[in-house]
C-alpha positions in Angstrom: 9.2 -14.6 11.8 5.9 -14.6 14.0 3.4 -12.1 12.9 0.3 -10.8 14.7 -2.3 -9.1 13.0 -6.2 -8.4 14.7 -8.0 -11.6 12.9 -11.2 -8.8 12.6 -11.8 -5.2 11.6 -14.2 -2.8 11.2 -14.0 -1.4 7.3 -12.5 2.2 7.6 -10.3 1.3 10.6 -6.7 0.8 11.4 -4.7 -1.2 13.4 -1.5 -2.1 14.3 0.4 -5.5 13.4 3.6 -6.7 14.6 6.6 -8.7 13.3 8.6 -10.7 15.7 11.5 -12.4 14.7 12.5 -15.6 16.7 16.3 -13.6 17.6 17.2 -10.5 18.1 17.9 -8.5 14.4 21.3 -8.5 12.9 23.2 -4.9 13.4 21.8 -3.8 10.4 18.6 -4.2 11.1 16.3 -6.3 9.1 14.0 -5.6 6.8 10.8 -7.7 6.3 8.4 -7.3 3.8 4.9 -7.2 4.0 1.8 -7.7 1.3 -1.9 -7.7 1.6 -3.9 -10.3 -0.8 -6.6 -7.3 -1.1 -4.7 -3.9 -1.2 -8.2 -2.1 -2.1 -9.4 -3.4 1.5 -6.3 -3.6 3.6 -3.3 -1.5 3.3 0.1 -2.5 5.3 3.3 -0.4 4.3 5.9 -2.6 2.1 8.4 -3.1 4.4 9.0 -3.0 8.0 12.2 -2.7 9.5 13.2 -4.2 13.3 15.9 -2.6 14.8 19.0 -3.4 15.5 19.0 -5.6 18.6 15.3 -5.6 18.7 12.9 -8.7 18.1 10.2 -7.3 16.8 8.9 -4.0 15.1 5.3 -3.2 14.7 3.2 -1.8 10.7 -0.1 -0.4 10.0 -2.6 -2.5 8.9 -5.9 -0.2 7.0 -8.9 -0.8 5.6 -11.5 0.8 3.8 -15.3 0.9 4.1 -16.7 -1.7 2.6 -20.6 -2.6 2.2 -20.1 -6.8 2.6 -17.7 -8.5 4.7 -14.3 -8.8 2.8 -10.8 -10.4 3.7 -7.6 -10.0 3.2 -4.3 -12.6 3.3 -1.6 -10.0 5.3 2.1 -11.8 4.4 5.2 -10.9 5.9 8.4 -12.4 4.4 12.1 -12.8 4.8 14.8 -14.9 3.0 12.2 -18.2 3.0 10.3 -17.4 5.7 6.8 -16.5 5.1 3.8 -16.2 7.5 0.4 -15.5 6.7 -2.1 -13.7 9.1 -6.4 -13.8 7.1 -7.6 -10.4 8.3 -12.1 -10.5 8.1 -13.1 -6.8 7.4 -16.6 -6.0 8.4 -19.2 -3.2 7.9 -18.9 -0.7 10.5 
C-alpha cells in the first residue's frame, strides 16, 4: 500500500488522498482502512475500497478551521501493511 495525502492544508479545506496498492486488487476488491490521529481536525472516511482490477482508489481528507497550526497522522492499513502520511493544518 502507497498512500498520498497533501503534506499541508488550509483548516476548513478538503482534499483528496489516494491509496495505491503495489498490484492490481483481487476480484473482490479490497478494502483498506483509513484513520486520522486527530479526527476533530482531519476527517478521512473509514474505509476505502479499490476496485476490482484497479491499483489504486482515491478518499477525502477534511479539516476544520483551526486558530493554531495543528496536525494530524492519516493511516491507511491492510492485513500488516500500514502507511502513515503527517498532514500540517494551517489557519486559512
Amino acid at each position: 500500500i502507497i498512500q498520498k495525502v497533501n503534506t499541508c492544508l488550509a483548516g476548513g479545506a478538503t482534499s483528496i488522498g489516494t491509496v495505491t496498492l503495489t498490484a492490481p486488487a483481487p476480484s473482490a476488491g479490497l478494502v483498506v482502512k483509513l484513520s486520522s490521529s486527530n479526527p476533530n481536525h482531519a476527517k478521512v472516511p473509514a474505509t476505502v475500497t479499490v476496485p476490482s482490477g484497479s491499483s489504486s482508489a482515491s478518499f477525502s481528507v477534511t479539516t476544520v478551521k483551526v486558530n493554531r497550526k495543528a496536525s494530524a497522522t492519516i493511516t491507511a492499513s491492510h492485513s500488516s501493511v500500514k502507511k502513515t502520511a503527517l498532514l500540517t493544518i494551517t489557519r486559512q
